[in-house]
MARVO-649853 format. One record per atom (N, C-alpha, C): residue in three letters; atom name; z, y, x. Coordinates in steps of 0.2 Angstrom, whole numbers, m for minus. Example, Ala and Ser with C-alpha at 12.3 -4.5 7.8 and 13.67 -1.06 7.14 Angstrom:
<pts>
PT:res:atom:zz:yy:xx
PT:ALA:N:39:m28:66
PT:ALA:CA:39:m22:62
PT:ALA:C:39:m16:66
PT:SER:N:35:m11:64
PT:SER:CA:36:m5:68
PT:SER:C:39:0:64
</pts>
This chain:
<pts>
PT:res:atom:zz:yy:xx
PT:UNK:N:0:m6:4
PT:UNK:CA:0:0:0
PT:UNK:C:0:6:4
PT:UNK:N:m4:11:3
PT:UNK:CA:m5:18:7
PT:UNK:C:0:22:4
PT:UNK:N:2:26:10
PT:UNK:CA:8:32:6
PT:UNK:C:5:35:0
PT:UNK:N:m1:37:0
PT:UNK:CA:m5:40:m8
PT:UNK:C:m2:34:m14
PT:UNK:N:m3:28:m12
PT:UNK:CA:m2:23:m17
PT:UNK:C:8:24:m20
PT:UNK:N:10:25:m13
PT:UNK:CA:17:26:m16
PT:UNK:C:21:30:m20
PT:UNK:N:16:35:m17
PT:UNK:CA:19:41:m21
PT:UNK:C:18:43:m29
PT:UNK:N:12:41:m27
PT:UNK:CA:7:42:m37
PT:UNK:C:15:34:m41
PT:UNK:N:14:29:m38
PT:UNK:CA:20:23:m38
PT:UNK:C:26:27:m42
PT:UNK:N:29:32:m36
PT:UNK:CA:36:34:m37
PT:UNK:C:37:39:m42
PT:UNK:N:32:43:m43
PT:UNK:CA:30:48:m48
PT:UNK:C:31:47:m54
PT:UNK:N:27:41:m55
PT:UNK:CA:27:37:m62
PT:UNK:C:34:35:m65
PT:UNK:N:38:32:m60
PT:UNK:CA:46:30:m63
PT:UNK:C:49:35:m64
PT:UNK:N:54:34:m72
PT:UNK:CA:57:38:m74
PT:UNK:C:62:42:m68
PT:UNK:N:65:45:m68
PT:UNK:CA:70:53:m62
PT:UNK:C:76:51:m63
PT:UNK:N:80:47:m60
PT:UNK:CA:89:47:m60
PT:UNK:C:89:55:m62
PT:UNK:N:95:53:m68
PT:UNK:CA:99:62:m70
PT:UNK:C:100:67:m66
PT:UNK:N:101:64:m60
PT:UNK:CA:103:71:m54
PT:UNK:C:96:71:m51
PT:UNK:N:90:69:m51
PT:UNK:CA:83:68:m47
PT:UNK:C:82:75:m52
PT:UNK:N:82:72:m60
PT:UNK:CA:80:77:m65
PT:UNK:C:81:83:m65
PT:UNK:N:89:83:m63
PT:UNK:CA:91:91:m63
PT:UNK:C:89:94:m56
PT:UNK:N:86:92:m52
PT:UNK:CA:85:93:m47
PT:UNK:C:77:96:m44
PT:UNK:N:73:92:m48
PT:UNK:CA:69:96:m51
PT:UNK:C:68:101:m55
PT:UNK:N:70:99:m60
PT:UNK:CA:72:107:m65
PT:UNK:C:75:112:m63
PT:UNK:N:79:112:m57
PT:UNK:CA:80:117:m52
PT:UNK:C:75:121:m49
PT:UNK:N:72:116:m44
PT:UNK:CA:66:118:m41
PT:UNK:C:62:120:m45
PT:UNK:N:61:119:m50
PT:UNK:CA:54:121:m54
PT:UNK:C:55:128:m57
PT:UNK:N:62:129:m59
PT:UNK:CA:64:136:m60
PT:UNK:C:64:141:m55
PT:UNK:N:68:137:m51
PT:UNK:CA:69:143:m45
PT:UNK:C:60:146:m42
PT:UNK:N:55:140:m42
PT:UNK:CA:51:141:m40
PT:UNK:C:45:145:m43
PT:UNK:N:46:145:m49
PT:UNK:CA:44:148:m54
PT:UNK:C:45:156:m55
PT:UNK:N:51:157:m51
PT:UNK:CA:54:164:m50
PT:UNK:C:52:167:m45
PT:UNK:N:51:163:m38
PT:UNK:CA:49:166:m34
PT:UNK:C:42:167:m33
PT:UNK:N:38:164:m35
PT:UNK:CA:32:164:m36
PT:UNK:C:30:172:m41
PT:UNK:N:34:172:m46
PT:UNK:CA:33:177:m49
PT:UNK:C:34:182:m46
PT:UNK:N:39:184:m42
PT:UNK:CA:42:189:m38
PT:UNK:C:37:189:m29
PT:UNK:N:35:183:m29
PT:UNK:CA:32:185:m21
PT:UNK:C:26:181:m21
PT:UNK:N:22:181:m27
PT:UNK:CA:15:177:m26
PT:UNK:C:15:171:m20
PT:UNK:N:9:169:m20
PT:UNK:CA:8:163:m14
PT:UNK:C:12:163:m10
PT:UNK:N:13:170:m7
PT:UNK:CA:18:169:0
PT:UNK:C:25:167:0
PT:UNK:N:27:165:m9
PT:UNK:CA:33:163:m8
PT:UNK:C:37:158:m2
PT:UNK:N:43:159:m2
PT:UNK:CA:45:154:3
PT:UNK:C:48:148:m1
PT:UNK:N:46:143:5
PT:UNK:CA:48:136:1
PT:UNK:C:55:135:3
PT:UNK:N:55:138:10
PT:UNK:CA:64:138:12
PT:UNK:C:68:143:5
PT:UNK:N:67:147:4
PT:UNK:CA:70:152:m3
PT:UNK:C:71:149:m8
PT:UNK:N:65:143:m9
PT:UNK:CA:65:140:m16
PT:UNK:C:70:134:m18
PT:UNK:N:70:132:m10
PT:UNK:CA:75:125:m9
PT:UNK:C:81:130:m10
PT:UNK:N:85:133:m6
PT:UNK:CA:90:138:m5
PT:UNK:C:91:139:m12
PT:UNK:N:87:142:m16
PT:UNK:CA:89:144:m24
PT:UNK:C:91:139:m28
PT:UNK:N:88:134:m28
PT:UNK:CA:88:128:m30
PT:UNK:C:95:125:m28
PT:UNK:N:96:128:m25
PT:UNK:CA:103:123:m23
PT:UNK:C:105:115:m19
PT:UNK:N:98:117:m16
PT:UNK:CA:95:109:m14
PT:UNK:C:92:109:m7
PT:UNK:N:89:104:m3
PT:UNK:CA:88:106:4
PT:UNK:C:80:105:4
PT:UNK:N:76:107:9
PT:UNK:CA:69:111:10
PT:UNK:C:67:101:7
PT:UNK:N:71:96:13
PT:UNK:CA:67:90:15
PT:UNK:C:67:86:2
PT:UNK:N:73:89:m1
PT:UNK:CA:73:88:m7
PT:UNK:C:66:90:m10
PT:UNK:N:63:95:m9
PT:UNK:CA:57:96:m10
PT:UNK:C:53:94:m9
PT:UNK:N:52:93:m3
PT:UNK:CA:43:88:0
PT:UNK:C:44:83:m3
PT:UNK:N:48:80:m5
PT:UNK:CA:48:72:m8
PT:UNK:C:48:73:m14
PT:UNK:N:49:77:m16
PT:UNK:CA:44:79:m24
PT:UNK:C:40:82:m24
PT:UNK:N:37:85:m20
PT:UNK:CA:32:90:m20
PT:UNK:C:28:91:m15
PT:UNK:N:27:88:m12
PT:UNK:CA:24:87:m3
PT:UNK:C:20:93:m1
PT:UNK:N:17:96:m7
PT:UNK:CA:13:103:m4
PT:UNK:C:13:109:m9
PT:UNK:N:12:114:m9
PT:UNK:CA:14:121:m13
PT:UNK:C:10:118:m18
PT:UNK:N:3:117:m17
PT:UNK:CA:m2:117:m23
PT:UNK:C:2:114:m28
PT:UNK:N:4:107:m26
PT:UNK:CA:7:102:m30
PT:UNK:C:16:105:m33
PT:UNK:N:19:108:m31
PT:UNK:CA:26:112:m34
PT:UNK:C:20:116:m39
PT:UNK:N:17:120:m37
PT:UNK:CA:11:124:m41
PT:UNK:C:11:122:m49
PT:UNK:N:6:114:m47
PT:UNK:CA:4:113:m53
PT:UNK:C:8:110:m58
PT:UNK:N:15:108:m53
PT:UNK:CA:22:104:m60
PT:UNK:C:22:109:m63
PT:UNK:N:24:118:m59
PT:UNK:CA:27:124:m64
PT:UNK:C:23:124:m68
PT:UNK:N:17:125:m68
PT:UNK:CA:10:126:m73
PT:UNK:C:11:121:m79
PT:UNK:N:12:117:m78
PT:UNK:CA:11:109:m83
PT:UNK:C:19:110:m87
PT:UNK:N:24:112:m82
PT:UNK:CA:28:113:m85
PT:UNK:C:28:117:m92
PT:UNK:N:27:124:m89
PT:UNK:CA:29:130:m93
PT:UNK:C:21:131:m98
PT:UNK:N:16:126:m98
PT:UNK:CA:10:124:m104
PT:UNK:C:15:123:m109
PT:UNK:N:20:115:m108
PT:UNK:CA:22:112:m112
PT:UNK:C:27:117:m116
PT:UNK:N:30:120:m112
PT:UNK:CA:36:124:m116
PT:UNK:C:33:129:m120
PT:UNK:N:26:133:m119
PT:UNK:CA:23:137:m121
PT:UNK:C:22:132:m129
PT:UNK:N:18:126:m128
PT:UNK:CA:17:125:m133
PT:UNK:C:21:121:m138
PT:UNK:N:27:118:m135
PT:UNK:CA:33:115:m140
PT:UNK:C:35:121:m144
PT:UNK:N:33:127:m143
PT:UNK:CA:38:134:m144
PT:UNK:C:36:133:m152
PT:UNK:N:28:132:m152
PT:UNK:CA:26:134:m157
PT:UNK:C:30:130:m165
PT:UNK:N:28:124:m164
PT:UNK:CA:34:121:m169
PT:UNK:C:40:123:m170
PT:UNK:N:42:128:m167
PT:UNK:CA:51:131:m168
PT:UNK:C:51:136:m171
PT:UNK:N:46:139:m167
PT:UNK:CA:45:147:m171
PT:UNK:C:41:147:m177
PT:UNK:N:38:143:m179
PT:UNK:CA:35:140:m185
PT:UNK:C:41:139:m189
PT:UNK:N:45:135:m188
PT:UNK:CA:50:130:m194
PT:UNK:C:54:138:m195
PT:UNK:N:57:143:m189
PT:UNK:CA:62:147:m189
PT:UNK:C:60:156:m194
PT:UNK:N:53:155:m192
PT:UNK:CA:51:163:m193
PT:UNK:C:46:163:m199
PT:UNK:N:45:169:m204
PT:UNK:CA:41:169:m208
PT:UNK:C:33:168:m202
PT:UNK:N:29:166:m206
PT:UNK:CA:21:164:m201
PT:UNK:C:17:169:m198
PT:UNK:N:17:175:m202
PT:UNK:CA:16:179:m195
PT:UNK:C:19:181:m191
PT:UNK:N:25:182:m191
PT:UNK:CA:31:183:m187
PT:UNK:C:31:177:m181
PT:UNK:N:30:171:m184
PT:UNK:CA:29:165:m177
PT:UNK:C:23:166:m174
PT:UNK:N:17:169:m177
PT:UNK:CA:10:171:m173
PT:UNK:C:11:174:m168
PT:UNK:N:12:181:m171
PT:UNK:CA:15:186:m165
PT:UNK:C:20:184:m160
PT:UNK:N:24:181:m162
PT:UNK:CA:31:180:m156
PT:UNK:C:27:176:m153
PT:UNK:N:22:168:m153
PT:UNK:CA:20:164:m147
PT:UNK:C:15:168:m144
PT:UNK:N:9:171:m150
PT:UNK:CA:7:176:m145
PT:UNK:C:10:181:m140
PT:UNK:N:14:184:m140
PT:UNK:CA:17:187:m135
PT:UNK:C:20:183:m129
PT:UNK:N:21:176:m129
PT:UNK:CA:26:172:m125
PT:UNK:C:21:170:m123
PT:UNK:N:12:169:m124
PT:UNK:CA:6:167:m122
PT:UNK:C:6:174:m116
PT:UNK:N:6:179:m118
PT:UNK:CA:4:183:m115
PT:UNK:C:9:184:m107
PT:UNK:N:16:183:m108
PT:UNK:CA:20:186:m103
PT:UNK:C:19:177:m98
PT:UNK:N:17:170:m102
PT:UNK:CA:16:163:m97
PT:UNK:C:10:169:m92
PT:UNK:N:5:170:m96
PT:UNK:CA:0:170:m92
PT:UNK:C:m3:179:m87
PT:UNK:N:4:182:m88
PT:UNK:CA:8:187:m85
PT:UNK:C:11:185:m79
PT:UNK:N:15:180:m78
PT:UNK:CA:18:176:m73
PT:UNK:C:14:171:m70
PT:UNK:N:10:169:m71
PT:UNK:CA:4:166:m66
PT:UNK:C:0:170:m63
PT:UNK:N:0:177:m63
PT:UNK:CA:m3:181:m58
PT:UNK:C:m1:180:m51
PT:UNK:N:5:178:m50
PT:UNK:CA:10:179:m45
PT:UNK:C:7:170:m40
PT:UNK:N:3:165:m44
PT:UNK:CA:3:161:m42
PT:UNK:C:m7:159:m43
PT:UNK:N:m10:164:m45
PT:UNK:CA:m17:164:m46
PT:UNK:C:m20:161:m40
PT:UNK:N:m20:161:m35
PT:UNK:CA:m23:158:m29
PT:UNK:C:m22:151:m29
PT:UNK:N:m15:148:m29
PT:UNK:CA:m13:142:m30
PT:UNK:C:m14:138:m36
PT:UNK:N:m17:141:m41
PT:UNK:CA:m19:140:m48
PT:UNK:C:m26:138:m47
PT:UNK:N:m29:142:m45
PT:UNK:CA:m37:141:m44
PT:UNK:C:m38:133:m43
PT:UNK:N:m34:129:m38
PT:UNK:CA:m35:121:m36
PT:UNK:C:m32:120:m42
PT:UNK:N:m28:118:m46
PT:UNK:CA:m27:114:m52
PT:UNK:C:m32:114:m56
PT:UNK:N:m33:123:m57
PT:UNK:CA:m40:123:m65
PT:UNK:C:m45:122:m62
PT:UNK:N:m45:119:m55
PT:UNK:CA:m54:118:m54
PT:UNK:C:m54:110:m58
PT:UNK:N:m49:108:m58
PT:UNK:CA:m50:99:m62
PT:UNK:C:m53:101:m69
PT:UNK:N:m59:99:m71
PT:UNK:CA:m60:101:m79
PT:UNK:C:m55:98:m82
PT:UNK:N:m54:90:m81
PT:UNK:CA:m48:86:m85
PT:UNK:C:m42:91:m88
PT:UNK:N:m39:94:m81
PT:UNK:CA:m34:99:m83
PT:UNK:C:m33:103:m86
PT:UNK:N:m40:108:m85
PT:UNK:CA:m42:113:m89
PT:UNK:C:m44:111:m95
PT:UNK:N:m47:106:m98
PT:UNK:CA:m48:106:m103
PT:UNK:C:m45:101:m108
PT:UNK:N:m36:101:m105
PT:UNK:CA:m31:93:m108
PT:UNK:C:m29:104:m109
PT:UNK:N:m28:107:m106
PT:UNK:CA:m22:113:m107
PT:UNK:C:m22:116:m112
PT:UNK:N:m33:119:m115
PT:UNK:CA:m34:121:m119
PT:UNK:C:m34:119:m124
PT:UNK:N:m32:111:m126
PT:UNK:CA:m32:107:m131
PT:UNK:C:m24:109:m133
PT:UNK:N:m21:107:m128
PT:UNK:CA:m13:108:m131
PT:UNK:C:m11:116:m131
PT:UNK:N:m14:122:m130
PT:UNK:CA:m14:128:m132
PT:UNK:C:m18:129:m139
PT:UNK:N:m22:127:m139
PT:UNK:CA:m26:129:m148
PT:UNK:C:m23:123:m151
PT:UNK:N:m19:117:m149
PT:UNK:CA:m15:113:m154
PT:UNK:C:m9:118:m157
PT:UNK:N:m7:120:m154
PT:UNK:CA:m2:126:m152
PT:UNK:C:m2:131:m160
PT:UNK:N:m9:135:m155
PT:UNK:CA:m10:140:m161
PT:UNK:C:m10:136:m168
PT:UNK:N:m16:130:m169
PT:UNK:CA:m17:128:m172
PT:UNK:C:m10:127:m178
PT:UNK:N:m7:126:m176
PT:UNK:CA:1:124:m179
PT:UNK:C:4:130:m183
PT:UNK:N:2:138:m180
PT:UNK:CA:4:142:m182
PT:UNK:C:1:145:m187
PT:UNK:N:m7:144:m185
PT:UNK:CA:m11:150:m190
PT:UNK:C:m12:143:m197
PT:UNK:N:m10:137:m196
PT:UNK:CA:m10:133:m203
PT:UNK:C:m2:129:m203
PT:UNK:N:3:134:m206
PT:UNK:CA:9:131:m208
PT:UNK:C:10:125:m213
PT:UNK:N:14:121:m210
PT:UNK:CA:16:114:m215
PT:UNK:C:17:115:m223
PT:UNK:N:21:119:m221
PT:UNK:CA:24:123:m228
PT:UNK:C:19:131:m231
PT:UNK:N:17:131:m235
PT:UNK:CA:17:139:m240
PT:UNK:C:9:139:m236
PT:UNK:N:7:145:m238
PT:UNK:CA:1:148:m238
PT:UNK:C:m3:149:m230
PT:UNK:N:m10:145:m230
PT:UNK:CA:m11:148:m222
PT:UNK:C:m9:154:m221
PT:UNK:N:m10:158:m215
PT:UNK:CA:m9:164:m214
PT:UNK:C:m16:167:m211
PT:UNK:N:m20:162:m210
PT:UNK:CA:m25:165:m207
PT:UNK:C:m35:163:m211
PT:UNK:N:m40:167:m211
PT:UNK:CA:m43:167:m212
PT:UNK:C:m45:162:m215
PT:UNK:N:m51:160:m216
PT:UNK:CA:m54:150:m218
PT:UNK:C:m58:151:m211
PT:UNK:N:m63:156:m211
PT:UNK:CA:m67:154:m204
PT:UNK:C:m63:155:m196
PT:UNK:N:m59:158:m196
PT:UNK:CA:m51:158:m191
PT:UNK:C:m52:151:m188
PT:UNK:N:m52:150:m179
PT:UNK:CA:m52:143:m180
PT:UNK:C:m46:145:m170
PT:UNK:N:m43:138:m170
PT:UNK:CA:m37:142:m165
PT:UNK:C:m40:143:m157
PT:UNK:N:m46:138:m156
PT:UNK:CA:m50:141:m150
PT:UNK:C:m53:145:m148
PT:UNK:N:m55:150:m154
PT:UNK:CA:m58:157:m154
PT:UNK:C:m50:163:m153
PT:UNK:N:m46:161:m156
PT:UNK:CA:m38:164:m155
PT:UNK:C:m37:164:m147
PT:UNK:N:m38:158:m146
PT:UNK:CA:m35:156:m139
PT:UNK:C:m41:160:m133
PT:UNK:N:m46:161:m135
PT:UNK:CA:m51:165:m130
PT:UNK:C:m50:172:m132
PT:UNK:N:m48:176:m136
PT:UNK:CA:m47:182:m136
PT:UNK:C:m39:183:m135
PT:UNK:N:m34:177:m135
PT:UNK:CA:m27:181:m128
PT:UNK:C:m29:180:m123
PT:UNK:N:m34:175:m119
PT:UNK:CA:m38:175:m112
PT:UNK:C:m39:180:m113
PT:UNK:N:m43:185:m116
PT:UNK:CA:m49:192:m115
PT:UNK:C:m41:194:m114
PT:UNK:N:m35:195:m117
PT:UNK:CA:m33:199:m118
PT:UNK:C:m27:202:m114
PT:UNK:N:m24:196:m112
PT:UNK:CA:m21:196:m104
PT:UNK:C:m25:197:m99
PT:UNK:N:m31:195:m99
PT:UNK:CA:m37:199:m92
PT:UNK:C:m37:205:m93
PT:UNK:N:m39:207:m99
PT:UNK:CA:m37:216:m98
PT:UNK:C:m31:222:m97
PT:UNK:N:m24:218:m101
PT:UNK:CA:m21:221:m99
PT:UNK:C:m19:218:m92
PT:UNK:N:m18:214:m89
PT:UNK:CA:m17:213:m83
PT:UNK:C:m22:216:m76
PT:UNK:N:m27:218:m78
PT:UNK:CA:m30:219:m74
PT:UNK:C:m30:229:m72
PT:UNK:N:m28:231:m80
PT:UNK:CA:m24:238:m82
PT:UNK:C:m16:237:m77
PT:UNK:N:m13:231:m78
PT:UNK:CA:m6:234:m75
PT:UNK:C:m3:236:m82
PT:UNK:N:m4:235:m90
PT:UNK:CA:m2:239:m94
PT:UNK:C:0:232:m101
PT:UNK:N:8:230:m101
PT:UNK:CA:11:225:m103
PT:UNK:C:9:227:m109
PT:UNK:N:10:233:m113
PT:UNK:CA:11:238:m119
PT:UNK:C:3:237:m122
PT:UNK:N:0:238:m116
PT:UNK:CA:m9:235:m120
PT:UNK:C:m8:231:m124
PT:UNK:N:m6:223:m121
PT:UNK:CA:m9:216:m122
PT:UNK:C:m6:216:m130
PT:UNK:N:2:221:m132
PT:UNK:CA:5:221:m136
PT:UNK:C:0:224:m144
PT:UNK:N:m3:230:m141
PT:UNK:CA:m7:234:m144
PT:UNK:C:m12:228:m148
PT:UNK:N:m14:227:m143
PT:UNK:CA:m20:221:m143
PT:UNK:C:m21:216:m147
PT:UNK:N:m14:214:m149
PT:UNK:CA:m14:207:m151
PT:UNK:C:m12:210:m158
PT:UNK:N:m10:217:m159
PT:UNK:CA:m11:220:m168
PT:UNK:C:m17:217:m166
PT:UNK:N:m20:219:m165
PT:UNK:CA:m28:221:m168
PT:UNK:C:m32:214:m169
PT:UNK:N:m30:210:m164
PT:UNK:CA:m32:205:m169
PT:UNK:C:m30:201:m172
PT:UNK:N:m22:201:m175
PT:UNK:CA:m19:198:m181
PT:UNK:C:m24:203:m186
PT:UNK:N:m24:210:m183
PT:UNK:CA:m28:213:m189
PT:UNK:C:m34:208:m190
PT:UNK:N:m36:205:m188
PT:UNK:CA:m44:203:m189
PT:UNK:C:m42:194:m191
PT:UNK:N:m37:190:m189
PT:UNK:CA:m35:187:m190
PT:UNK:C:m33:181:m198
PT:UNK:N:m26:188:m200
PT:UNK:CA:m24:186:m205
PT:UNK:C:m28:190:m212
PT:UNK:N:m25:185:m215
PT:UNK:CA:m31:185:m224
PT:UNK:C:m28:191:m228
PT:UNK:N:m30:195:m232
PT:UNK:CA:m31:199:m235
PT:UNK:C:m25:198:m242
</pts>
């Protein structure tokens, strides 16, 4: 067995409890410093924050990219588990809005890791497992279980989901948080039914 075979091996087994919080450590901490210090983050800072030693890291993560793409995979899924709570907790547009804004500030905080992003989303698979579980996402909000859509008939969630991509490119590329905010009126204005 080659070390590639062992690792993809070790991956797959479920995390002893302290493995787990140990990761979830790192994934935090690294997810912080990345925000704060782009690529150039330090992986000594991150082990440090974490609470845990540099060699804890490589053995879960052997290279930035790969720390990279857990945060990324990580905070898709929390991005889109949100959606079902703010659904079950908020009238429906009020969940619309609130994930869309939590879409916009995920992909606010990935600026800080865009370079080491690039290798992940160049996998189509990934790019296109992420897309499905972000317009699952939307999808769940603009068609609540309960009571009346909120959104149009022709409304569909991967059209949504490409204009907060326009829309985080814009404002981020302004530097202007308060845009993306502006922004996402105007298209629940266009959005929601009459």
């Amino acid at each position: 067995m080659t070390g590639d075979e062992g690792g993809a091996t070790r991956s797959r087994r479920p995390l002893r409890a302290d493995a787990r919080r140990n990761e979830d450590r790192l994934l935090e901490a690294a997810a912080a410093a990345f925000e704060r210090d782009g690529a150039g983050a330090s992986v000594k800072d991150i082990a440090r924050s974490a609470g845990v030693g540099v060699g804890t890291l490589y053995r879960r993560f052997p290279s930035k990219e790969l720390l990279v793409a857990a945060i990324y995979r990580l905070e898709v899924r929390r991005l889109c588990e949100a959606a079902p709570d703010l659904a079950a907790t908020r009238p429906p547009l009020d969940a619309l809005r609130e994930w869309m804004e939590r879409f916009i500030d995920f992909m606010t905080a990935k600026e800080g890791m865009a370079d080491a992003l690039r290798a992940v989303l160049t996998d189509d698979d990934e790019r296109l497992e992420t897309r499905a579980m972000l317009a699952a996402a939307i999808d769940h909000l603009l068609t609540p279980v309960e009571g009346p859509t909120v959104a149009r008939p022709e409304i569909n969630a991967q059209d949504v989901l490409m204009a907060l991509g326009g829309i985080s490119l814009m404002a981020g590329a302004e530097g202007r948080r308060e845009l993306a905010s502006r922004l996402i009126d105007l298209l629940l204005h266009g959005i929601v039914k009459n």
